[in-house]
Backbone as numpy.savetxt, mean C-alpha at the origin, in Angstrom:
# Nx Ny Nz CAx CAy CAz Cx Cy Cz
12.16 9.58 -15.23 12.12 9.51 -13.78 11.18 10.56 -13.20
11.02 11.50 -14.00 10.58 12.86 -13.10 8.91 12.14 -13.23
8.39 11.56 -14.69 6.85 11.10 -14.84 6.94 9.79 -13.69
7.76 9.58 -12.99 7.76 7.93 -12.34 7.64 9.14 -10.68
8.45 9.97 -10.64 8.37 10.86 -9.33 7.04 11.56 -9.14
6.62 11.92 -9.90 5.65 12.82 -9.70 3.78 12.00 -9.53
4.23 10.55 -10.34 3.06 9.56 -9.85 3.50 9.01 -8.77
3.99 8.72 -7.98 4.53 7.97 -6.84 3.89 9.18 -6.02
4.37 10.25 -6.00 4.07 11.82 -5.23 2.54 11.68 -4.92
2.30 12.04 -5.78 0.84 11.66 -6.06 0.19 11.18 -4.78
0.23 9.66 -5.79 -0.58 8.81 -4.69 -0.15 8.78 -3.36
1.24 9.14 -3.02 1.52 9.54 -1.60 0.54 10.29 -0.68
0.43 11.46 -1.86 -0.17 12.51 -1.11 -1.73 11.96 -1.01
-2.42 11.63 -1.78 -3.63 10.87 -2.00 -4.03 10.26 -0.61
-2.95 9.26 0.07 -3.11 8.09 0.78 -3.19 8.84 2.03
-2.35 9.84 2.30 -2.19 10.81 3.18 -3.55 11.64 3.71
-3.96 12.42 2.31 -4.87 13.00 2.93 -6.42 12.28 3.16
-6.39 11.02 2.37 -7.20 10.29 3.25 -7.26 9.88 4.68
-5.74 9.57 5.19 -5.59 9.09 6.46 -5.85 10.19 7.19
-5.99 11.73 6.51 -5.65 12.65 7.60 -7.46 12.57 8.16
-8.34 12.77 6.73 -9.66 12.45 6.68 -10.32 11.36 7.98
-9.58 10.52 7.66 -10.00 9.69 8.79 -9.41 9.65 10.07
-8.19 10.42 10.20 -8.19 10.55 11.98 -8.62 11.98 12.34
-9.33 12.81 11.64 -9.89 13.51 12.15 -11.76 13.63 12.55
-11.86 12.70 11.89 -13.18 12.22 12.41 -12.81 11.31 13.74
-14.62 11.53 14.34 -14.53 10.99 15.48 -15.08 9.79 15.52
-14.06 8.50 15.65 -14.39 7.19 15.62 -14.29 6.70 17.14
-15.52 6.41 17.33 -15.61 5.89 18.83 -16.58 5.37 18.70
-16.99 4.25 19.83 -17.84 3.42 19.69 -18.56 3.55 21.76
-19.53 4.22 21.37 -20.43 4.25 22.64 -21.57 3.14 22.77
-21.63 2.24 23.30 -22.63 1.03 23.69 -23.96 2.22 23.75
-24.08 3.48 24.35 -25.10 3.76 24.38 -26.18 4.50 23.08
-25.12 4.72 21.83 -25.20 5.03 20.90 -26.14 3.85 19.67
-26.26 2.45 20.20 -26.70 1.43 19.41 -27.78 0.78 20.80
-29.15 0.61 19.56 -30.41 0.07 20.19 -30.17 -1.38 20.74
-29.88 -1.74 19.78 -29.18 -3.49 20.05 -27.70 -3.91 19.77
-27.83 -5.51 19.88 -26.39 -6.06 19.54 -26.02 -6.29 18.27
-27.19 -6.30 17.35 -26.32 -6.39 15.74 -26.24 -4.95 14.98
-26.79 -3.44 16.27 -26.03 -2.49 15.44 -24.57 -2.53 15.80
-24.23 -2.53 17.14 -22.81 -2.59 17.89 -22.14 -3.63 17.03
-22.43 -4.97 16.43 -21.51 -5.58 15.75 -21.19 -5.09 14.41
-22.28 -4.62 13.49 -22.06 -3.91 12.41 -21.41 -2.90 12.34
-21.33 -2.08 13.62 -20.52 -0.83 13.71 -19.18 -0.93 13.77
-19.03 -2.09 14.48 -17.36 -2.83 15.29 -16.85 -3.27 14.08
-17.41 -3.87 12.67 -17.46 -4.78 11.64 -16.98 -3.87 10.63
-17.18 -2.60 10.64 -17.27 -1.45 10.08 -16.01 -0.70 10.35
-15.36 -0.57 11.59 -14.54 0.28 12.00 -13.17 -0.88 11.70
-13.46 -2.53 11.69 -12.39 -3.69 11.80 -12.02 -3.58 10.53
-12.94 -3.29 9.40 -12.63 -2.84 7.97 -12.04 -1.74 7.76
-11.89 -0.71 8.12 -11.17 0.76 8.17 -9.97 0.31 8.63
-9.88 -0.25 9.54 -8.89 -0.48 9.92 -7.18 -1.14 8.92
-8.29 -2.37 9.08 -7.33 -3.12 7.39 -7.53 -2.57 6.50
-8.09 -1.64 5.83 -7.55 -0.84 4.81 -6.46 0.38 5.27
-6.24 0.71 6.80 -5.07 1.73 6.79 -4.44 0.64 6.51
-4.12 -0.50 7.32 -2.83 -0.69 7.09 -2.34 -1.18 6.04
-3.78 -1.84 4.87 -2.76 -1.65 3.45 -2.31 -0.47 2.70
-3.21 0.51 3.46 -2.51 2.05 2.94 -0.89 2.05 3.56
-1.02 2.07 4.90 0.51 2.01 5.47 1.15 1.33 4.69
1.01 0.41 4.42 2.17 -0.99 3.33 2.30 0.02 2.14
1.46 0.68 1.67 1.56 0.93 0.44 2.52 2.36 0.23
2.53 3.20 1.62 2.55 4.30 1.53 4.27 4.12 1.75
4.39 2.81 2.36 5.86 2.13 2.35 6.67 2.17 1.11
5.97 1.47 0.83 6.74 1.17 -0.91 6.70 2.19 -1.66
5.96 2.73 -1.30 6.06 4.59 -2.41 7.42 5.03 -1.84
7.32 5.63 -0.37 8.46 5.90 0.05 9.87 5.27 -0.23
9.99 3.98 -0.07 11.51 3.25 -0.83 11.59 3.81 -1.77
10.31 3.43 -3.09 10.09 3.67 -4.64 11.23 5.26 -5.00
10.60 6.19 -4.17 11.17 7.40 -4.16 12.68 7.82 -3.85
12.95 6.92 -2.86 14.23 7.00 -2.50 14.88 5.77 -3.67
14.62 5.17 -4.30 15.68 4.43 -5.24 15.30 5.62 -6.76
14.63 6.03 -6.90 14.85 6.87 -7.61 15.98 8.08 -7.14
16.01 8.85 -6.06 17.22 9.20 -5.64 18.38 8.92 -5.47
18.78 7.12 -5.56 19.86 6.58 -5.12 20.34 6.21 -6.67
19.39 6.67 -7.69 19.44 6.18 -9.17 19.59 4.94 -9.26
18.72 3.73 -8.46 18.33 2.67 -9.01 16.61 2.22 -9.13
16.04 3.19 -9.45 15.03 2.74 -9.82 14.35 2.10 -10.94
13.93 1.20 -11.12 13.36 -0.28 -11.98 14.69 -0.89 -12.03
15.41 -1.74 -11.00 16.61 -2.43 -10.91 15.93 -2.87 -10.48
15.99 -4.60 -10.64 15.36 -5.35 -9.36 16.38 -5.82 -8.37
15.68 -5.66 -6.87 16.44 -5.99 -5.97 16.71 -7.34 -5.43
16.48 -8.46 -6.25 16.87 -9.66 -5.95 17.85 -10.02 -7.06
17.68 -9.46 -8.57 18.58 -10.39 -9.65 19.30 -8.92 -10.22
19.08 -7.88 -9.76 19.80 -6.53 -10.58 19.64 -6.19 -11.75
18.68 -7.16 -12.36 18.07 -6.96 -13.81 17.00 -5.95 -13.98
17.04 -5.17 -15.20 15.52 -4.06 -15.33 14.42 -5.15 -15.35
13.64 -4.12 -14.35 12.03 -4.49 -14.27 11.46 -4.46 -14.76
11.69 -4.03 -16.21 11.27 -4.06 -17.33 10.16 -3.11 -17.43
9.49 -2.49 -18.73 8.65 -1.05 -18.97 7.48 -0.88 -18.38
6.65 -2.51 -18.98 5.36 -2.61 -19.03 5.15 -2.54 -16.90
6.57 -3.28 -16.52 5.69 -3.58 -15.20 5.85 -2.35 -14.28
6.30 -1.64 -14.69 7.25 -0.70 -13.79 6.15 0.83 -13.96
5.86 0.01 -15.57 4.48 1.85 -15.55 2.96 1.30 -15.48
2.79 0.09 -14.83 1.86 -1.03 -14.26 2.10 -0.25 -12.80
2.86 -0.86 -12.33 3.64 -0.94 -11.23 4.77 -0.03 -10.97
4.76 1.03 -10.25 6.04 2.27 -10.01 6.55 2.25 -8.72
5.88 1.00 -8.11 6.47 0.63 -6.94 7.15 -0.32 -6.83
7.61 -1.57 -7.92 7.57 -2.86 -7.75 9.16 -2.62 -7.24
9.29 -3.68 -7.14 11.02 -3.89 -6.26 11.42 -5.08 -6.84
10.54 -5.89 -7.45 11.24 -7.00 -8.34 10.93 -7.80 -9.70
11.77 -7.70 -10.55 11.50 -8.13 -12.06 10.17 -9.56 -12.24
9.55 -9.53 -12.86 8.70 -10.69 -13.13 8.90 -12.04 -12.39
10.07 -12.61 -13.08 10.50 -13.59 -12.88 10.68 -13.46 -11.38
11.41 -12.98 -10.70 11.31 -12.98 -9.51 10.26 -12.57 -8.48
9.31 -11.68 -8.80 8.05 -11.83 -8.21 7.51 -13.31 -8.41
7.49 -13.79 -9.49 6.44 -14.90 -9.63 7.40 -15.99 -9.10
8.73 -16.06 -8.92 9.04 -17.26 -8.03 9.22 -16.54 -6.57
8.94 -15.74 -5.88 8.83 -15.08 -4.81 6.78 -15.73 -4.35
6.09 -15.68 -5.10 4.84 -15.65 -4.79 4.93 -17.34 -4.84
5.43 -18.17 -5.88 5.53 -19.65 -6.15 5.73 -20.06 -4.37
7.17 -19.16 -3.92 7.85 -19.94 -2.87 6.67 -19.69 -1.60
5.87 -18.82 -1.56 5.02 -17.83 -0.59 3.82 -19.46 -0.56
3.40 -19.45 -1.99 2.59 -20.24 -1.95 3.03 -22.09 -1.26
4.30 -22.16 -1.57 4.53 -23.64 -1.05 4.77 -23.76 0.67
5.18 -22.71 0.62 5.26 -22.27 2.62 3.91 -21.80 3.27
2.85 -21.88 2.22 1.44 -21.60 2.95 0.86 -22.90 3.26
């Protein structure tokens, strides 16, 4: 647990001090700052991408956080749909996952028939 705590930690901190990286720069967008309209769209195109990558950082920085707290609650690699281990390979793949194989892949099956 402590090698499963201390990578989770990790990349916590990782995700963090990137985000801190980027709200301390100054992201603003001045019309008077761009000659034309395809620098202003490249710039806008640029900042719409930063963007969706916080928030798969946020998602991610999510599941670390649970990850951490079921290690505290001493169920970590339990899966939370069938209560079965998550087994080795996926769990030191994956130190975030929340559900055994089988149930990810009929979780993604059902994702896919409702798309």
């Amino acid at each position: 647990m402590k090698k499963f705590r201390k990578a989770l930690e990790e990349q916590r901190d990782e995700i963090l001090v990137n985000a801190r990286k980027i709200l301390s720069g100054e992201i603003h967008l001045d019309p008077d700052d761009f000659p034309d309209e395809i620098d202003t769209a490249s710039s806008e195109m640029n900042l719409a991408f930063q963007g969706r990558l916080r928030e798969r950082e946020r998602g991610l920085l999510s599941k670390i956080n649970e990850a951490l707290e079921r290690i505290d609650e001493g169920v970590f690699g339990e899966c939370q749909n069938c209560g079965e281990d998550i087994g080795a390979k996926r769990i030191h793949a994956r130190p975030m996952a929340q559900l055994c194989i089988d149930c990810k892949s009929e979780q993604e099956q059902q994702e896919r028939r409702n798309a």
